[in-house]
Structures are given as structure tokens and as C-alpha cells.
N, C-alpha and C positions, 0 to 999 in steps of 0.2 A: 504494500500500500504506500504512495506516493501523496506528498500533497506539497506545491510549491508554496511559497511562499509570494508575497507580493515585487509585482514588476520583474518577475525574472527576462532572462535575456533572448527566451523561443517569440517574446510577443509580436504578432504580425507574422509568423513564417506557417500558417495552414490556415485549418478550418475554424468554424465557431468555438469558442471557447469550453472544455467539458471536464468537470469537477471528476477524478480518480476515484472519490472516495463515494461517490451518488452519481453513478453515470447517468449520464441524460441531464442534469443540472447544468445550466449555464447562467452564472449573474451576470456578464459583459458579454452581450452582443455585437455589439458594433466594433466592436476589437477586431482581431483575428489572431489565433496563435496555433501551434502543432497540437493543439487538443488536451492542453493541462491549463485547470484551471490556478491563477496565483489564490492566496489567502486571502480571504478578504475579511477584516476583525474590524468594521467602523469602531466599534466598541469599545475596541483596546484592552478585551480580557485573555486573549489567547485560546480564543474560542469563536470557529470559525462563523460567520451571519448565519449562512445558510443551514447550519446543524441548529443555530440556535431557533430559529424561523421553524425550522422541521419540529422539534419535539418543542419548542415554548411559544409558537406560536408572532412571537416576537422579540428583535435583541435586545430589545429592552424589561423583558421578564427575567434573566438571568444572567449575573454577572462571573459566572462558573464557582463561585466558593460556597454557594447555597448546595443542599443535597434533597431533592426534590422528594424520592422515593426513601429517607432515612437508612438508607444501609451504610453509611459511614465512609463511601463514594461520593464527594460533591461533583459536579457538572460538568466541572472540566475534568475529572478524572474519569467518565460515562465517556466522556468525548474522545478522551486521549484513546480508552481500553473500546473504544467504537461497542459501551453497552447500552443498554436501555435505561434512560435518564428515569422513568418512572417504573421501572420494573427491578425491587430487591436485590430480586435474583435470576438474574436475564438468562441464563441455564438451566434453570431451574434441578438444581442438583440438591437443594437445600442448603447450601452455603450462602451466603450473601455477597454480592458484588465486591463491595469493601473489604468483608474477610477473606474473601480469594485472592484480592488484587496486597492488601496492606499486610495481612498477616501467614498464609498456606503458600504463598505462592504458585496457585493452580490458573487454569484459564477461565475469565468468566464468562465467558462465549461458547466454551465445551464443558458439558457435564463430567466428560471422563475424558481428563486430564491427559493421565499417561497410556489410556487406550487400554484396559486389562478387563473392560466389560464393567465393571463397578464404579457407579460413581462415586465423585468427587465427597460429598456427603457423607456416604454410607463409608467410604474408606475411613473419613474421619470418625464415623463411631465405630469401627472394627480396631483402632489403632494403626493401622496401616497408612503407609505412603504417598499419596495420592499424582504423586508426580513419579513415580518407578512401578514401571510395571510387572518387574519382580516379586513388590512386596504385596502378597494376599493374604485374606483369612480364610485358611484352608486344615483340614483336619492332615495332621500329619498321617505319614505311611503307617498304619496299626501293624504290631505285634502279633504275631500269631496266635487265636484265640483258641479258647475250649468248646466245647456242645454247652457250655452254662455259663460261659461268660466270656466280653468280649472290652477292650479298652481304646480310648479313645481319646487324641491328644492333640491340642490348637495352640498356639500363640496366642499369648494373653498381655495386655498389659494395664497399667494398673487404673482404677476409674472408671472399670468395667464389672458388670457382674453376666456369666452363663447360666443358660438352659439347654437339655439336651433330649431331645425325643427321638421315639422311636418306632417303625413302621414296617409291615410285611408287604405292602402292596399300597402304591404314590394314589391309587384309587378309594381306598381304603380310610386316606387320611393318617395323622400320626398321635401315636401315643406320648403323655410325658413322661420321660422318665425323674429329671429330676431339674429343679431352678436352685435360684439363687444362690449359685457357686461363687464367692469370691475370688477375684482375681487373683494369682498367684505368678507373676512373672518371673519369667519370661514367658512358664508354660504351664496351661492348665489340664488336664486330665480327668477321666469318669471312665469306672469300671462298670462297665453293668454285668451285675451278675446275676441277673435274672431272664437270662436267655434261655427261651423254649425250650431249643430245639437247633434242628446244623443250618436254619434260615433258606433261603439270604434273606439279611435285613438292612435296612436304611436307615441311616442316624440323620437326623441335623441338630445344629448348633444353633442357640439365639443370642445376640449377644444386645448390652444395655447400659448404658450410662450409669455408673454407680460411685456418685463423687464422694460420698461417705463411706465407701468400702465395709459395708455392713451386707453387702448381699441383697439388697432390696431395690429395685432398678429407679431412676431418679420419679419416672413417671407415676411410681406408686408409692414413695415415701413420703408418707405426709411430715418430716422434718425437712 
């Protein structure tokens, strides 16, 4: 993405003038130049007319330091990272624009960041990476288990609390077998020793924001 700035030295050598960044925009007509449009900031906030026209309607509704949609992105930071001035979270990964852009350092234009299928979001509650697509929350390679019991071991870090069910058939639906596991990192673990039978069976894992490390996930602590 290109965007000149004003009176660069192509002006007069093509066609109408046409903004890189909103094709088909053109503010100077009567110019002529190779098809890029220069900046045009009457304003003097470092924020282009024609974005500001587009989401405010007019350059004189915002001076870029306002933050229209409160995600702790103001206007010229929407404009810099080309997100949605009035949308939180213009990915909608559950991150908000300003906590991608000032503190994860993920994209707020891409829900998944480092491309690994999970978003941005969801990485941040599993404790994972959200910029390496290495790092997942995945049940490690199991142990070789018994006919009555079988074990089961994830990456854990701390802030979190697990659940762990379990299921003979994805049609079926799953059984639980156990919650509120405190984290224990690096790595947490569940035996179940209450297996039928030689299976096969399916586990998953839930995992939950647990900032009092009492095992009780934040959404059901009434502390």
C-alpha cells in the first residue's frame, strides 16, 4: 500500500488522478498525474480528507486523537492500521483493535494472525502464541493406556483453569468427566480411570480464564 504525499514530482505525467489506498477516489481533477493520488490533510492532522469524509462524514468531525469506537485505537491509529474507525474489533477475533495493534502485537485486519486455524482471541485464552504458528493447545502424544484407564496431557499455563470430557460416538454428544482443574504449569494432566472398555474414545479439553487460581473459571466466580 502506497500513499504519496503532497505535490510529488509524477504530477501532470498520465491520467486523472487515483487514491492507492480507495481506488476509484479522485479529489483533483483537473490535474493530471501517473494515477497516484498526493495526500491531501487540509486539516493538518495527519489524516488523510478523504478517509476522514468516508467514515466521519466530514474533516471536520475528527481531529485523529478522538477514539470513536473506545477500543483504545484513536482515529489516526484506524487510519494508519486501514481498521474500522467505528468497529472495536474490525476482525472480529475478540481482541480489540487497540489491544492487537498496542499490546499482542497481532493483525487487526486478520482474525488469525499466524494462520494455524485459531484465532487470535481464542489463542489468547488457551495461553498460546498468537503470532507463531507453532504454538497450539493441543493434547500431547498419550502414553500407552490400559482397558480401565487412559491419560491425558496439554500445556497449561497459569490463569487458567481445565475440563475434560469424554465421548464414544461425536453423535452421541460428550460426557464430563471432570472440571475445575487448576493450572499447573507448564503441564497439566487427567487420568481417567474409569474407562469401559478397549473404546475408541474421544476426549476434549475446555479450557477458562481462572485469575484467582482457585479452579473456578472467571465467568462463574462470583468473587
Amino acid at each position: 500500500m502506497w500513499l504519496l504525499h503532497a505535490l510529488p514530482p509524477w504530477i501532470s505525467h498520465g491520467g486523472p488522478r487515483t487514491d492507492l489506498r480507495h481506488p476509484g477516489h479522485s479529489n483533483i481533477v483537473s490535474v493530471a498525474d501517473i494515477g497516484a493520488d498526493e495526500f491531501v490533510d487540509a486539516d493538518a492532522d495527519n489524516v488523510a480528507d478523504h478517509w476522514e469524509i468516508l467514515c466521519f462524514a466530514a474533516i471536520t468531525n475528527t481531529d485523529g486523537t478522538a477514539d470513536a469506537d473506545t477500543d483504545q485505537l484513536n482515529d489516526r491509529g484506524e487510519y494508519e492500521q486501514a481498521t474500522d474507525p467505528h468497529d472495536g474489533d474490525t476482525d472480529n477475533d475478540g481482541w480489540t483493535d487497540g489491544a492487537e495493534v498496542l499490546s499482542y502485537g497481532t493483525d487487526p485486519r486478520n482474525s488469525d494472525t499466524d494462520g494455524d486455524g485459531i484465532i487470535d482471541g481464542d489463542e489468547g485464552l488457551c495461553g498460546t502464541d498468537p503470532t507463531n504458528s507453532s504454538s497450539v493447545f493441543a493434547v500431547f502424544e498419550p502414553p500407552a493406556g490400559t482397558p480401565t484407564q487412559f491419560e491425558l496431557a496439554w500445556p497449561s499455563v497459569s490463569g487458567r483453569c481445565y475440563a475434560v470430557d469424554r465421548s464414544t460416538n461425536l453423535l452421541s454428544g460428550f460426557v464430563a468427566l471432570t472440571s475445575n482443574l487448576v493450572a499447573t504449569p507448564q503441564t497439566n494432566s487427567f487420568l481417567d480411570s474409569s474407562v469401559p472398555g478397549p473404546g475408541p474414545y474421544l476426549y476434549r479439553v475446555h479450557v477458562a480464564l481462572d485469575d484467582d487460581g482457585d479452579g473456578i473459571p472467571n465467568y462463574a466466580d462470583p468473587e
